[in-house]
Structures are given as C-alpha cells and as structure tokens.
LODO-447694 format. One record per residue (C-alpha): x, y, z; residue number from 0. Coordinates in steps of 0.1 Angstrom, whole numbers, plus 5000, padded with zeros to 4 digits. Layout:
REM residues N
{{X,Y,Z},NUM}
...
REM end
This chain:
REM residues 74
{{5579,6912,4581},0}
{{5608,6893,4563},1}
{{5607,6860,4553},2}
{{5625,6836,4574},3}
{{5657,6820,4566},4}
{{5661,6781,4558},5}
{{5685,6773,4585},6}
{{5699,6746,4610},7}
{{5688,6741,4644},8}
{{5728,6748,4652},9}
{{5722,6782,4628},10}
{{5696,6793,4648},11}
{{5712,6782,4683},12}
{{5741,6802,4671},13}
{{5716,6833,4665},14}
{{5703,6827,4697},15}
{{5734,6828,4715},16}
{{5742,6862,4701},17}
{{5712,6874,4713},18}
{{5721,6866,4745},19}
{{5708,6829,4754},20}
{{5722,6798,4769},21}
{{5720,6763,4764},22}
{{5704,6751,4792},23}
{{5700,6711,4785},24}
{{5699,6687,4759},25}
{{5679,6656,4750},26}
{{5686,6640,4722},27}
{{5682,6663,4698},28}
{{5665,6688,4710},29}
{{5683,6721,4730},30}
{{5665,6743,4754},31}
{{5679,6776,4755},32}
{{5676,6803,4781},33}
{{5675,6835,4787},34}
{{5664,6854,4818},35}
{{5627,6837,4824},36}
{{5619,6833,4788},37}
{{5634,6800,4769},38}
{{5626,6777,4735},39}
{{5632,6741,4724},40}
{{5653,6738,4691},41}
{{5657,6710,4669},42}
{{5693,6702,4661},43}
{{5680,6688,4624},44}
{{5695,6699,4598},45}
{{5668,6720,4582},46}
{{5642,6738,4604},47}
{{5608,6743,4591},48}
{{5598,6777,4590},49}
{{5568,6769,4615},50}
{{5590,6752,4637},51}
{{5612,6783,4636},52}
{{5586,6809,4640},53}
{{5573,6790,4672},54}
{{5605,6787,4686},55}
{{5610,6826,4680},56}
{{5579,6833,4694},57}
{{5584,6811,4725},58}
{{5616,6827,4728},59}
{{5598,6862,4734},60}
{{5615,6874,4702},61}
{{5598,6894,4672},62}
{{5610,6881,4636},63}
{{5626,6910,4629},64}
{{5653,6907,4657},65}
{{5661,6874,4648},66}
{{5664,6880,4612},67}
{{5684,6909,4616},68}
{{5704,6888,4643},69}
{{5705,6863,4619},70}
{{5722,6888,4589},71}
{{5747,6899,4612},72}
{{5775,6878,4611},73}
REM end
C-alpha cells in the first residue's frame, strides 16, 4: 500500500473531482463531496492529517491505491 501524500483539503478535492465527484455543500470549512450514493467530508485546512485522509478515502468508497495514483496523475 503506498504511503499517503501530505496534502490540502483543496488537493484532495481536486483528486476527488478527477475521480469523478461533486461538491455537494459547504459549511464553513468543511466540503461534502458526491458521487453516485457514496460521498466524504473534507477539511479545506491547509494540511490534512493522514488519518483524516484515509477516513475520508474510505468513506468515499475509494481504496488508497486509486487515490494515490489519482493523486500522481496530474
């Protein structure tokens, strides 16, 4: 499994959008994002902690590989 990247909640929205989700809503700082039935809460900080990134990948229905690889292809 690789290692996750440091990123920023507007990295990892931008991932997610390639992948094919929406933003839904905002509050504050926090984004839902959609995609079919499936969605996650991201933090628009300015560093993500790599719990708080796994769990939004797994809530997202998303392995770590996808999003890493996702994530290299820019």
């Amino acid at each position: 499994m690789p290692e996750l990247p440091m990123i920023s909640g507007d990295e990892a929205i931008k991932v997610l959008i390639k992948l094919g989700f929406y933003q839904a809503r905002q509050k504050g700082s926090h984004v839902v994002m959609r995609r079919e039935n499936r969605g996650c809460v991201i933090p628009r900080h300015k560093e993500l902690a790599a719990g708080t990134l796994r769990s939004a990948i797994r809530q997202a229905g998303l392995t770590v590989d996808e999003f890493v690889r996702a994530y290299r292809e820019k």
